[in-house]
C-alpha positions as CSV (number, residue, x, y, z in Angstrom):
1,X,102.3,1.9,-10.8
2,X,99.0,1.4,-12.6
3,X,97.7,3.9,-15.0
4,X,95.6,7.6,-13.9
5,X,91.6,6.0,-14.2
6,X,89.3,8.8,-12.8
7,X,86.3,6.3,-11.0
8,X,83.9,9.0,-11.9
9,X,84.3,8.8,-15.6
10,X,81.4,7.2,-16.6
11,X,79.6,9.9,-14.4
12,X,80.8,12.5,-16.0
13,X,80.6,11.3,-19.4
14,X,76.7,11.3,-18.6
15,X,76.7,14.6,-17.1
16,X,78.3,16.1,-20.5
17,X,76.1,14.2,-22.3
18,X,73.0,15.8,-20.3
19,X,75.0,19.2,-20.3
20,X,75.4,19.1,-24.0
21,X,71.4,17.9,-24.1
22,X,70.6,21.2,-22.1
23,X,72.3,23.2,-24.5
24,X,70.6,22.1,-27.4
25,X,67.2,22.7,-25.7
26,X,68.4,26.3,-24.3
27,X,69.2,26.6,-28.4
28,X,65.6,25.9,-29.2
29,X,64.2,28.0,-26.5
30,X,66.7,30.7,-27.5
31,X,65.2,30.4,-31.2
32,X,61.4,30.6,-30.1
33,X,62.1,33.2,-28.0
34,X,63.9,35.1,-30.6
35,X,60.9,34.1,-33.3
36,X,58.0,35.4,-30.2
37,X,59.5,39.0,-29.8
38,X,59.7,39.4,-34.0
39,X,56.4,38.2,-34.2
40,X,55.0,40.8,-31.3
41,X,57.0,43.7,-32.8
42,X,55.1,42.5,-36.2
43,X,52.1,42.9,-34.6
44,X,52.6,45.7,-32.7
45,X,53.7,47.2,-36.1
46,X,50.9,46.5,-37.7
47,X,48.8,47.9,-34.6
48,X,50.5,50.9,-35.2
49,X,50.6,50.8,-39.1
50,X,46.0,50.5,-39.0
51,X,44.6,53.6,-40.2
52,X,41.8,55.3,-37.6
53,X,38.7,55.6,-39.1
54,X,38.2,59.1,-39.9
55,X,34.7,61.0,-39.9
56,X,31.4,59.6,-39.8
57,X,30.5,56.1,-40.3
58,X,27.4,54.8,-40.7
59,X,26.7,51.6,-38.1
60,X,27.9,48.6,-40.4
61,X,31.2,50.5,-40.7
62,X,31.6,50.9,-37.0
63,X,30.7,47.9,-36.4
64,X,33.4,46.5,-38.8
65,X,36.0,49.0,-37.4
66,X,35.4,48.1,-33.9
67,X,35.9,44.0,-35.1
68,X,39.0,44.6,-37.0
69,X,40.3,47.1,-33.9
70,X,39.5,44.0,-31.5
71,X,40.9,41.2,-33.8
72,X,44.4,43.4,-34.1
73,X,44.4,43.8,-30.7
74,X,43.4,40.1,-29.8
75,X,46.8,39.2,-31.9
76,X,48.7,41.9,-30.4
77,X,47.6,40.5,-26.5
78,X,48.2,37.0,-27.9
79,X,51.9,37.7,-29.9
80,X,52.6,39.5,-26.5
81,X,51.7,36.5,-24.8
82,X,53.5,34.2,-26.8
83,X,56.6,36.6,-25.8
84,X,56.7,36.3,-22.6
85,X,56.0,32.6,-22.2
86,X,59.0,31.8,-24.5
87,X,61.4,34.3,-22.6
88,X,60.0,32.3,-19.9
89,X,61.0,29.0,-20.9
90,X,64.2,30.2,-22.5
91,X,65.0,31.4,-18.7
92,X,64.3,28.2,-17.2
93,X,66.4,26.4,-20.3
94,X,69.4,28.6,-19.0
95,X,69.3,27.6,-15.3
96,X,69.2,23.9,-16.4
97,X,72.0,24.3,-18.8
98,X,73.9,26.2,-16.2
99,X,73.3,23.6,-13.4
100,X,74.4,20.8,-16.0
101,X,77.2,23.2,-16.6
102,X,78.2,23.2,-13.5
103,X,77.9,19.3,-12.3
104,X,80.3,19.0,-15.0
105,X,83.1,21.8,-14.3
106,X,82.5,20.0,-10.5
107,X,83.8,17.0,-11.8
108,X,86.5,18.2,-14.0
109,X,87.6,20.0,-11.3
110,X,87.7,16.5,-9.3
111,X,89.4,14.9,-12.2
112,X,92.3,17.6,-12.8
113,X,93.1,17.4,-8.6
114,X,93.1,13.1,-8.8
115,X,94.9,13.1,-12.3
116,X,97.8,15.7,-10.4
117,X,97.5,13.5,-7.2
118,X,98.4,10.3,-9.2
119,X,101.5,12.6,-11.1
120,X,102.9,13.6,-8.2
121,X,102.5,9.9,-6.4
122,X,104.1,8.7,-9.9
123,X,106.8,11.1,-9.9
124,X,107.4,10.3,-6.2
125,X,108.0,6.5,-6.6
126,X,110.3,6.7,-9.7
127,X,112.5,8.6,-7.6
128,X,112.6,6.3,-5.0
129,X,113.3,3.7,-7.4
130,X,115.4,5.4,-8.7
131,X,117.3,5.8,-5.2
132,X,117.1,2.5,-4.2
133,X,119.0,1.5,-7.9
134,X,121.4,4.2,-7.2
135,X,121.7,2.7,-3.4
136,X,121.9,-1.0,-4.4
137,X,124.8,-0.5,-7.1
138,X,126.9,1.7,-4.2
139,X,126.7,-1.2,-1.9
140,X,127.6,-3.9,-4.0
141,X,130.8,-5.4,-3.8
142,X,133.1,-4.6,-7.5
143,X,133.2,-7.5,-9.5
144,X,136.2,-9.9,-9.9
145,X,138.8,-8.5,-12.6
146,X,136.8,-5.2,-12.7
147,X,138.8,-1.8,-12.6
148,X,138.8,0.1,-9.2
């Protein structure tokens, strides 16, 4: 009997290959992600961290609160942003890696069922072999001289 050869092989060897692809991206969006939220919670630190200006303030001084208030605030829209478009991506990274996941537990799956198929086709013809040896020395006639 020949050898187990799963037909799909090539197959799945691309589909780990893309699988193991998809996890390094899902690493890198994991990464950004995790670098986005530190950066918001930075700038939302910061935010909170600004002293209020206090008392009167003649018009330059408003002026320059009110651009410093905006430009922390700009950051703090932006850094917030930035958060949610990498939690984004590191979402859709995860349903890719778990669709490649999956195509290749599929054909694992498929490979395990065909490699126990051929064991138990294997295991079923060496017994018949083995009964037709036992058969054909029971029907043979005893050699000349030999001892009955």
């Amino acid at each position: 009997m020949k050898r187990y050869e799963f037909r799909l092989e090539q197959v799945l060897r691309v589909r780990r290959v893309q699988a193991d692809e998809a996890a390094t991206q899902l690493g890198i969006a994991q990464r950004s992600e995790s670098a986005a939220l530190l950066a918001e919670m930075a700038r939302r630190k910061s935010a909170a961290g600004r002293p209020r200006p206090r008392g009167s303030q003649s018009g330059e001084e408003l002026l320059m609160n009110r651009v410093l208030w905006d430009a922390e605030l700009g950051a703090l829209d932006h850094a917030e942003a930035r958060a949610t478009e990498a939690s984004h991506k590191a979402d859709e990274q995860r349903s890719v890696w778990l669709a490649a996941s999956r195509r290749v537990s599929a054909l694992e799956m498929l490979d395990d069922r065909r490699r126990e198929e051929h064991h138990v086709e294997v295991e079923r013809l060496e017994a018949r072999r083995i009964d037709d040896l036992v058969a054909s020395r029971h029907r043979l006639p005893p050699a000349p001289g030999a001892l009955r």
